[in-house]
C-alpha positions in Angstrom: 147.8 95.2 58.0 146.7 98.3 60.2 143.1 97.3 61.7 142.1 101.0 60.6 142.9 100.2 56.9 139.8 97.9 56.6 138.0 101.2 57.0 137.1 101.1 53.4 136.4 97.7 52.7 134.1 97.6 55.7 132.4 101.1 53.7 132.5 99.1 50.4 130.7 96.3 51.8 128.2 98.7 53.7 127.6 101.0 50.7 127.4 97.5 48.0 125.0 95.8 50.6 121.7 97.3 48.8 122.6 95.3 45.8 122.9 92.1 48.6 119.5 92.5 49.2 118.9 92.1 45.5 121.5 89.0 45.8 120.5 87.3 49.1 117.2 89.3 49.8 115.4 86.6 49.2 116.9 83.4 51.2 117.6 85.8 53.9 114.0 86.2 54.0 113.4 82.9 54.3 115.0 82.7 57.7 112.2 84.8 59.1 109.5 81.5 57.9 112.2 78.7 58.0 110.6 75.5 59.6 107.3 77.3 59.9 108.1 79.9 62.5 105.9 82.9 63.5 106.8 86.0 61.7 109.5 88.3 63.4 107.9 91.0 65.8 109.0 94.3 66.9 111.2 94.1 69.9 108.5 96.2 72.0 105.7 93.6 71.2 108.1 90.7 72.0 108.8 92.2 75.3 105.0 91.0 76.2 104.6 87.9 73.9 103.6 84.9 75.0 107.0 82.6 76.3 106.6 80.3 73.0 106.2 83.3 70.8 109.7 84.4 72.5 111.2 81.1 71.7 110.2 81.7 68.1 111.8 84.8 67.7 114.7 84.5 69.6 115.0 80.7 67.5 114.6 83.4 64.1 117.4 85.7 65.6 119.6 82.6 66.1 119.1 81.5 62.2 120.0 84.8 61.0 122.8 85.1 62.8 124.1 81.7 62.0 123.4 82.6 58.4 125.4 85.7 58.3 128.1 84.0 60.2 128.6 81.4 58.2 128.3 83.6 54.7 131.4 86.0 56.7 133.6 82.8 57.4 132.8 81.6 53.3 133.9 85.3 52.4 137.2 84.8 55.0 138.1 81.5 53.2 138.0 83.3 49.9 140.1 86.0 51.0 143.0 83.6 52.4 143.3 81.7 49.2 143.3 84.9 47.5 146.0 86.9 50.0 147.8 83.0 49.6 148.8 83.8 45.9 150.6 86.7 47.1 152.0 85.0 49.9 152.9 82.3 47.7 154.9 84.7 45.2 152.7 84.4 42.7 152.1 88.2 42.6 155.5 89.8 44.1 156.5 90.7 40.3 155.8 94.7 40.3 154.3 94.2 37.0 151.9 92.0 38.2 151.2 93.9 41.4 150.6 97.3 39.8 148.2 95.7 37.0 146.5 93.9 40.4 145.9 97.2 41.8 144.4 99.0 38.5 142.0 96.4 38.1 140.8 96.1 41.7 140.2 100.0 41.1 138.5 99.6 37.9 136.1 96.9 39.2 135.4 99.4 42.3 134.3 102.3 39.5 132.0 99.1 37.7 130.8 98.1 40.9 129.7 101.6 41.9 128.0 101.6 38.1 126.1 98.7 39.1 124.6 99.5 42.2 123.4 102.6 40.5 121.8 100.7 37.5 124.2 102.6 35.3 126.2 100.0 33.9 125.0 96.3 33.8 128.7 94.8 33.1 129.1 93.3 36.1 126.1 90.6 35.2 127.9 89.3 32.9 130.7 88.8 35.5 128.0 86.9 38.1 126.5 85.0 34.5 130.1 83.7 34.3 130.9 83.0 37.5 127.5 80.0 37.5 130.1 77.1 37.0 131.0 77.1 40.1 127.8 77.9 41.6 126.0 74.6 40.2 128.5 72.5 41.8 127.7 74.1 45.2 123.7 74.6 45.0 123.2 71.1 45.0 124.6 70.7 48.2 121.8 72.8 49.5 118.9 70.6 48.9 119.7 68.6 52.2 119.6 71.6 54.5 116.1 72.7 53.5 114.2 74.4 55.0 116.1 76.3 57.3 114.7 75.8 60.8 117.6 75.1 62.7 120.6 77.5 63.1 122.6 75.0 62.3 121.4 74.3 58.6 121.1 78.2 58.6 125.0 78.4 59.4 125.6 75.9 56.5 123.2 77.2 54.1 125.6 80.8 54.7 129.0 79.3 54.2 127.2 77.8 50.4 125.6 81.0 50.0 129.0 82.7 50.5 130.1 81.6 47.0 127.0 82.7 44.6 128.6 84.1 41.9 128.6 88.0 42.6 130.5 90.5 40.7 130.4 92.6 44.4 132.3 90.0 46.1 134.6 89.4 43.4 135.5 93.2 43.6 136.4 92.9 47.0 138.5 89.7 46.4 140.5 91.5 43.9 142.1 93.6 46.9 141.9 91.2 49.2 144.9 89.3 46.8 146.5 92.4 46.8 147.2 91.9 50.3 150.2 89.5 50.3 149.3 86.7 52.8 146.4 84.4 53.4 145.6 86.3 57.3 145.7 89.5 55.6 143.2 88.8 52.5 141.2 87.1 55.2 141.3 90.3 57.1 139.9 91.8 54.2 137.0 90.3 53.3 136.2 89.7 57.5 135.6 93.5 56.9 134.0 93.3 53.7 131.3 90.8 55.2 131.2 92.8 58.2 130.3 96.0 56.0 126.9 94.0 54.6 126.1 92.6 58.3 123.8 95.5 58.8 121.9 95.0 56.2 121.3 91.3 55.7 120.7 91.5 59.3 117.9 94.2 59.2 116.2 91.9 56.1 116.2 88.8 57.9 114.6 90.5 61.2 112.5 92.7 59.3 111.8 91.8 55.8 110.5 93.7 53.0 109.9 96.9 54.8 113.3 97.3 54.7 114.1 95.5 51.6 111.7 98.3 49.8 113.6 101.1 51.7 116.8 100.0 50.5 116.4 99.6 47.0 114.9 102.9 46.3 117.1 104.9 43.6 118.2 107.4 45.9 119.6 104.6 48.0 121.2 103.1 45.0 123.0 106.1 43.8 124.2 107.0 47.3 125.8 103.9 48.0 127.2 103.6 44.0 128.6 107.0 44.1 130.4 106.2 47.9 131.8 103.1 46.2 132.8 104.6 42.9 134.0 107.3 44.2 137.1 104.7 45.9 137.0 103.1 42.6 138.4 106.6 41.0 140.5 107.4 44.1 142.5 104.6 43.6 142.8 105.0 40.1 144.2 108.3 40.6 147.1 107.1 43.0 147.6 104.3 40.8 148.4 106.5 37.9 150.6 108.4 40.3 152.9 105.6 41.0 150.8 104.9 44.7 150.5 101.2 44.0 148.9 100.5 47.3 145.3 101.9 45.8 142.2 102.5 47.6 142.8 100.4 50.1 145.1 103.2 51.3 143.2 106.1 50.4 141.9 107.2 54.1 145.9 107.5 54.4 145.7 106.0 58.1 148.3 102.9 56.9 151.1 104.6 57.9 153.0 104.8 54.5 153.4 107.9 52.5 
């Protein structure tokens, strides 16, 4: 896999991470109060805190990024047991691999839908995908509340597997890349795409939670993401079978 053909997945996951704030807005939040910390200041005021109001932010910094990191690596995992059912030959049937790459597409175009309120199918997706997430919730409980980065780092690899029709969209490529380090790759960019966000919410809260989920915001980052969605359709139905995740054309094949 060429490094520059996570281009769009990183811009998928960039564009779909206003609906993460909808998703994670809240336990990301969290990290900014976890164990009864002092609320995150501007980097100007922190300059000329007092030393233990430094150790507090800089202890809120650490939880964040711990919970990002480990909510990447959760993504990662999902990606290589997806790429694995390539790898595995479970998908090289051309049949199998051309229907692969029409839906991936077609979940872009409902994904893009979603983020712009115009199409709620997706829930039903997320609604579905709650079996798995009541086995994992209750293995949050213990790592409550988060004021360590440690429990922060956990409570992100869990967190990683909340049923979301977003991530699930993503995933759909990532098995369309035919080994477990490639779908890996994948997703690595995918999570890297919603890093700026989830970042910016768990260091500054709801100002920019508010900012993010005007409409305008909502229909920008649908449209960027629909707009692949309907891209790769159109190769598809041209006989390009390696969909959106080629459309910048920078992979080197025709």
């Amino acid at each position: 896999m060429n490094a520059l053909s996570l281009v769009p997945m990183f811009l998928v996951g960039l564009a779909g991470s206003v609906h993460c704030i909808g998703m994670c807005g809240g336990i990301v939040g969290a990290l900014s109060l976890g164990g009864g910390a002092a609320p995150v200041r501007p980097v100007i005021a922190i300059a000329v805190a007092r030393p233990a109001l430094q150790t507090s932010v800089q202890t809120n910094v650490l939880r964040v990024l711990a919970y990002n990191g480990g909510r990447i690596v959760s993504y990662m995992l999902a990606g290589a047991l997806a790429g694995s059912l390539a790898g595995a030959g479970m998908l090289h049937l051309a049949s199998l691999q051309v229907a692969g790459y029409w839906l991936a597409n077609l979940m872009l175009v409902a994904l893009g839908l979603y983020l712009m309120d115009a199409w709620r199918g997706l829930a039903h997706l997320e609604a579905a995908g709650n079996v798995i997430w009541r086995r994992v919730r209750p293995l949050l409980k213990p790592l409550m509340p988060m004021d360590t980065p440690f429990k922060a780092l956990a409570v992100g690899g869990l967190w990683g597997w909340v049923p979301c029709g977003m991530v699930y969209s993503a995933l759909l490529t990532a098995m369309m890349q035919g080994s477990a380090l490639n779908g890996a790759a994948a997703m690595a960019a995918f999570g890297l795409g919603t890093l700026p966000t989830l970042l910016g919410m768990g260091l500054l809260g709801t100002r920019l939670r508010a900012q993010m989920q005007r409409r305008p915001v909502r229909i920008a980052s649908g449209l960027l993401v629909l707009g692949f969605g309907v891209l790769g359709l159109l190769r598809a139905a041209n006989g390009v079978s390696l969909g959106w995740l080629d459309a910048l054309c920078v992979t080197g094949h025709p």
